[in-house]
ZADOLUM-894383 format. One record per residue: chain; x, z, y of N, C-alpha, C, O in turn; residue in one letter; residue number from 1. Coordinates in Angstrom, 2 decimals. Last residue first. Layout:
N
+--------+---------+---------+---------+---------+---------+---------+---------+---------+---------+---------+---------+---------+---------+-----+
: cadena :     npx :     npz :     npy :    capx :    capz :    capy :     cpx :     cpz :     cpy :     opx :     opz :     opy : residuo : num :
+--------+---------+---------+---------+---------+---------+---------+---------+---------+---------+---------+---------+---------+---------+-----+
:      A :       X :       Z :       Y :       X :       Z :       Y :       X :       Z :       Y :       X :       Z :       Y :       A : NUM :
...
+--------+---------+---------+---------+---------+---------+---------+---------+---------+---------+---------+---------+---------+---------+-----+
END
This chain:
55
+--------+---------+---------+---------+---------+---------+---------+---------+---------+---------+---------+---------+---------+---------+-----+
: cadena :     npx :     npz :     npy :    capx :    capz :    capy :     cpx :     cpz :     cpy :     opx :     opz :     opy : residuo : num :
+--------+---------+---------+---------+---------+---------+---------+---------+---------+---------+---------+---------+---------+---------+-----+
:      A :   -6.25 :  -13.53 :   12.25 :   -5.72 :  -14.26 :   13.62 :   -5.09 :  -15.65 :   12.92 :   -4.57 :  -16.51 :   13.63 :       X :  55 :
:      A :   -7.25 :  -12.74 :   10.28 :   -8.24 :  -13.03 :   10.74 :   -7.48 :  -13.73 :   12.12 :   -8.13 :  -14.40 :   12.91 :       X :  54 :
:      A :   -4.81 :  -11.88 :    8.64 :   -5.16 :  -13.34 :    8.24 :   -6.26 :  -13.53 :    9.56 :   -6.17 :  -14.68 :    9.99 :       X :  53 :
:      A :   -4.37 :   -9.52 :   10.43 :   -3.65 :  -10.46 :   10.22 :   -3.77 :  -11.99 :    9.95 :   -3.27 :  -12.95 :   10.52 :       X :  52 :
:      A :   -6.10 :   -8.42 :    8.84 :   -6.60 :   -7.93 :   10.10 :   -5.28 :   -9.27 :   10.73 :   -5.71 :   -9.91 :   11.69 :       X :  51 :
:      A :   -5.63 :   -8.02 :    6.25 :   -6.90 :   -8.32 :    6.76 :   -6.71 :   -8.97 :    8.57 :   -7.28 :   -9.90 :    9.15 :       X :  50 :
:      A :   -3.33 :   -5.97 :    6.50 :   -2.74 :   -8.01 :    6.01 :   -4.43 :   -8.74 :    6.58 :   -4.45 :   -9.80 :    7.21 :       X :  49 :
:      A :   -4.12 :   -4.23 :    7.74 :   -3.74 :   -4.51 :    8.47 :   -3.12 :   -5.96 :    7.71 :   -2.55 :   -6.85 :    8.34 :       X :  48 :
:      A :   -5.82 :   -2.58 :    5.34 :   -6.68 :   -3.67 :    6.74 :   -5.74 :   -4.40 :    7.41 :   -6.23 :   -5.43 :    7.88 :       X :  47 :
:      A :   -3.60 :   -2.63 :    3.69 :   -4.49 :   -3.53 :    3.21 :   -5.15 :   -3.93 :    4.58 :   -5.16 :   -5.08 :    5.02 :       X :  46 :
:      A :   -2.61 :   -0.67 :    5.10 :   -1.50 :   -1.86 :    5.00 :   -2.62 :   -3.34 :    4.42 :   -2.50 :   -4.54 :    4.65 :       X :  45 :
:      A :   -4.54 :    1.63 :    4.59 :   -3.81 :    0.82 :    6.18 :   -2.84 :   -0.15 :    6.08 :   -2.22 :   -0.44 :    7.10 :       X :  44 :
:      A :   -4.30 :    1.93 :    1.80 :   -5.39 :    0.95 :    2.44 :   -5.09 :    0.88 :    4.52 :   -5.53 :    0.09 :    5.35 :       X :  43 :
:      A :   -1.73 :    2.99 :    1.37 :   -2.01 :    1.33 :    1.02 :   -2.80 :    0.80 :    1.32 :   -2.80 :   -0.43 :    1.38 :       X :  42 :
:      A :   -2.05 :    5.21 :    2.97 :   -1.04 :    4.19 :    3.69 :   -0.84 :    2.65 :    2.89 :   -0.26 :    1.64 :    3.27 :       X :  41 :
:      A :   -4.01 :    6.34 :    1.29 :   -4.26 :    6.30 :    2.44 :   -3.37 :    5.35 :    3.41 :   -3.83 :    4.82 :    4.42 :       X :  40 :
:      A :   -2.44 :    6.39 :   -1.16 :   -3.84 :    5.63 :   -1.01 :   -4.34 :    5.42 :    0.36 :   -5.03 :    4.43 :    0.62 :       X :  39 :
:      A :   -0.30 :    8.70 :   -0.51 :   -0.09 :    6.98 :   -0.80 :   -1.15 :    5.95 :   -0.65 :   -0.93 :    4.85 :   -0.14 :       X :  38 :
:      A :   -1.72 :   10.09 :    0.33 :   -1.38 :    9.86 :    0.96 :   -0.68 :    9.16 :    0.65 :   -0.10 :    8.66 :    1.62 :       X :  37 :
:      A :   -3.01 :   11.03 :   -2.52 :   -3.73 :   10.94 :   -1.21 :   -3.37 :    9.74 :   -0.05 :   -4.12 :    8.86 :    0.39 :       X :  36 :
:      A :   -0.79 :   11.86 :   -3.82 :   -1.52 :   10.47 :   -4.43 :   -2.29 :   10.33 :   -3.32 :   -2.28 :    9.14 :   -3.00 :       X :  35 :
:      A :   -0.29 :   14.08 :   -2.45 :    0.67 :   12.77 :   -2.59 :    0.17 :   11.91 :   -2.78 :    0.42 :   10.93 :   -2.08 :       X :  34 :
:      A :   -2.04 :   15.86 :   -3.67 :   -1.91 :   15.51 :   -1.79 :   -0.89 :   14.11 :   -2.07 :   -1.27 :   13.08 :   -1.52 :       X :  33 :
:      A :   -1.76 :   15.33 :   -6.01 :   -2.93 :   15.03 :   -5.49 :   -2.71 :   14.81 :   -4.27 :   -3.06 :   13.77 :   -3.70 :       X :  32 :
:      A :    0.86 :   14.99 :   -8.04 :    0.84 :   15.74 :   -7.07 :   -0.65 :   14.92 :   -6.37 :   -0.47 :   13.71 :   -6.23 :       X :  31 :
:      A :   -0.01 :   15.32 :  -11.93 :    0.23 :   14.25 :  -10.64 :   -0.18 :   15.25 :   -9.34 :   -1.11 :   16.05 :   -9.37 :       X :  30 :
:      A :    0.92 :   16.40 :  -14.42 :    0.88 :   17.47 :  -13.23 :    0.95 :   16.33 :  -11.99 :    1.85 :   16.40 :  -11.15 :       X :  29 :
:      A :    1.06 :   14.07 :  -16.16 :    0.53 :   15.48 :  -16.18 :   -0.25 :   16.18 :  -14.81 :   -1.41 :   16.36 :  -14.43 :       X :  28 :
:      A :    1.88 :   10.86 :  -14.71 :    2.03 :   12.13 :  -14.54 :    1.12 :   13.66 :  -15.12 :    0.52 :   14.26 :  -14.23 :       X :  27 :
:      A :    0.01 :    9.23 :  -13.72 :    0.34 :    9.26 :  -15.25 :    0.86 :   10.12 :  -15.42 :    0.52 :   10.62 :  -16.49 :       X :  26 :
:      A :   -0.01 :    8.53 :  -11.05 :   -1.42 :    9.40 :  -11.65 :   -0.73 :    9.49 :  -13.48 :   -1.49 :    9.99 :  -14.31 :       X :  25 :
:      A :    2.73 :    7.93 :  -10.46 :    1.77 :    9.58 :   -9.96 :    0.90 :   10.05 :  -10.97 :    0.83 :   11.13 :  -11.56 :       X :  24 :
:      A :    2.09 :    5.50 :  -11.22 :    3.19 :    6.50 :  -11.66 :    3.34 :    7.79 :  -11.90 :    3.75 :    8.50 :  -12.82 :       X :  23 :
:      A :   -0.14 :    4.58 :   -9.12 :   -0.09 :    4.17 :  -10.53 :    1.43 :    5.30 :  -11.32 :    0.98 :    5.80 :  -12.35 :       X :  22 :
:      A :    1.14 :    4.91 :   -7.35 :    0.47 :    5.71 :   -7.74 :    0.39 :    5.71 :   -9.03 :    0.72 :    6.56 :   -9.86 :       X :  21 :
:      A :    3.80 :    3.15 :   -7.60 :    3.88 :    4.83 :   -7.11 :    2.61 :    5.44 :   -7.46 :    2.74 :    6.57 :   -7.91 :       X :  20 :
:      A :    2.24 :    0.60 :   -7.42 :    2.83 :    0.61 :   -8.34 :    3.43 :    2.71 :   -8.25 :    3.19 :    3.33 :   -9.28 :       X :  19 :
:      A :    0.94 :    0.80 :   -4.75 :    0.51 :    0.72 :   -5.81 :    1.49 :    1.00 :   -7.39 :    1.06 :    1.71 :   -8.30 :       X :  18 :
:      A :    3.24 :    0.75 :   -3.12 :    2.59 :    1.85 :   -3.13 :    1.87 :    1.95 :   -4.09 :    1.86 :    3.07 :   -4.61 :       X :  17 :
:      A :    4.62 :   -2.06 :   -3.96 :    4.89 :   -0.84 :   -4.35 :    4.76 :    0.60 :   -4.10 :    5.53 :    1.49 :   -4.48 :       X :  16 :
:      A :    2.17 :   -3.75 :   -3.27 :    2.49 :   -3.33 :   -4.26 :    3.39 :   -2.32 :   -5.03 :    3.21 :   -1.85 :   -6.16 :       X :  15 :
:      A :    2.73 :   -2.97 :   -0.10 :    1.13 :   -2.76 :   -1.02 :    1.33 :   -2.84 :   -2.39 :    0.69 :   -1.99 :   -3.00 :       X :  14 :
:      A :    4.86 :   -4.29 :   -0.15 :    4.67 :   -2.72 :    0.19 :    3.42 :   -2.13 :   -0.23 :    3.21 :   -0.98 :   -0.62 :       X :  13 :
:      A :    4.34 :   -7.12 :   -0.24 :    5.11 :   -6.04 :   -1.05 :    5.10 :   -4.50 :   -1.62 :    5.22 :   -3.88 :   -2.67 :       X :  12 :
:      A :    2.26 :   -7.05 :    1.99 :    2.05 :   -7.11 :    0.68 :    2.84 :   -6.55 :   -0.17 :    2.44 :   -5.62 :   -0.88 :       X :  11 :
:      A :    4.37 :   -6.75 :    4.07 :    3.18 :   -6.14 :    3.85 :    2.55 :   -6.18 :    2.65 :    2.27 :   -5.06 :    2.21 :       X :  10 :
:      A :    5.61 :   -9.33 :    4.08 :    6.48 :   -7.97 :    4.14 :    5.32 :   -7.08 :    3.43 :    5.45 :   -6.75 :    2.25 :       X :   9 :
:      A :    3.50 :  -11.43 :    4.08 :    4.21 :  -11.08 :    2.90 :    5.23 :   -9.41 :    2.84 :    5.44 :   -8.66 :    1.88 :       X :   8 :
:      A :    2.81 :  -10.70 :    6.86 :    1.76 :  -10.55 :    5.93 :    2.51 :  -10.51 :    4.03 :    2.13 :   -9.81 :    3.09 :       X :   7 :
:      A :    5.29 :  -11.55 :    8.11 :    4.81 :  -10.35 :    8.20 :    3.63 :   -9.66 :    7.33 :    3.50 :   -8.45 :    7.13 :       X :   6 :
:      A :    5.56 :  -14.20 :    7.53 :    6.24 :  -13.36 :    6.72 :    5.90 :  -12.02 :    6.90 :    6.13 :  -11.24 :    5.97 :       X :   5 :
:      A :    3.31 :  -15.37 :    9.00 :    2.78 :  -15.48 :    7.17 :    4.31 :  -14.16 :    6.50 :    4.24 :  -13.48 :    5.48 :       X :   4 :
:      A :    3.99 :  -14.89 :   11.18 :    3.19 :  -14.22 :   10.67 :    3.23 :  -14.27 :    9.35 :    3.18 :  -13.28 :    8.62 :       X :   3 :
:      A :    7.47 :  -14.54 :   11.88 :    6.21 :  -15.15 :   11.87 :    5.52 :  -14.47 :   10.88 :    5.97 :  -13.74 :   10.00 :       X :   2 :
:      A :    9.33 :  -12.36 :   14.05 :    8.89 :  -12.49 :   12.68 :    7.59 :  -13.30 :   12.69 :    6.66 :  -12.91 :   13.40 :       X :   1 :
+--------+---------+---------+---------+---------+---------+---------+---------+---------+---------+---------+---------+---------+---------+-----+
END
C-alpha cells in the first residue's frame, strides 16, 4: 500500500469516527465510555496520518 493511500484509508476513518460521535453526543442518554473511546481511536489515527506525512 503506498503511502498517500494509507494516509487516505486513515482519514476516512477519522471521519467516520467523527461522524459516530458526533451521533453519540446527540443522543439523550450518549454512552460516555463510548464517546471516550471513539475520541481516543480518532486521535491515534490523527497522530498516526501526522506521523505519516512527516516521512
Amino acid at each position: 500500500m503506498s503511502l498517500e493511500s494509507r494516509i487516505k484509508e486513515l482519514s476516512e476513518r477519522h471521519k467516520r469516527l467523527e461522524a459516530a460521535i458526533d451521533a453519540e453526543l446527540k443522543h439523550p442518554a450518549g454512552d460516555e465510555v463510548r464517546i471516550h473511546e471513539l475520541k481516543r481511536k480518532k486521535l491515534r489515527i490523527k497522530d498516526e496520518i501526522a506521523e505519516l506525512r512527516l516521512t
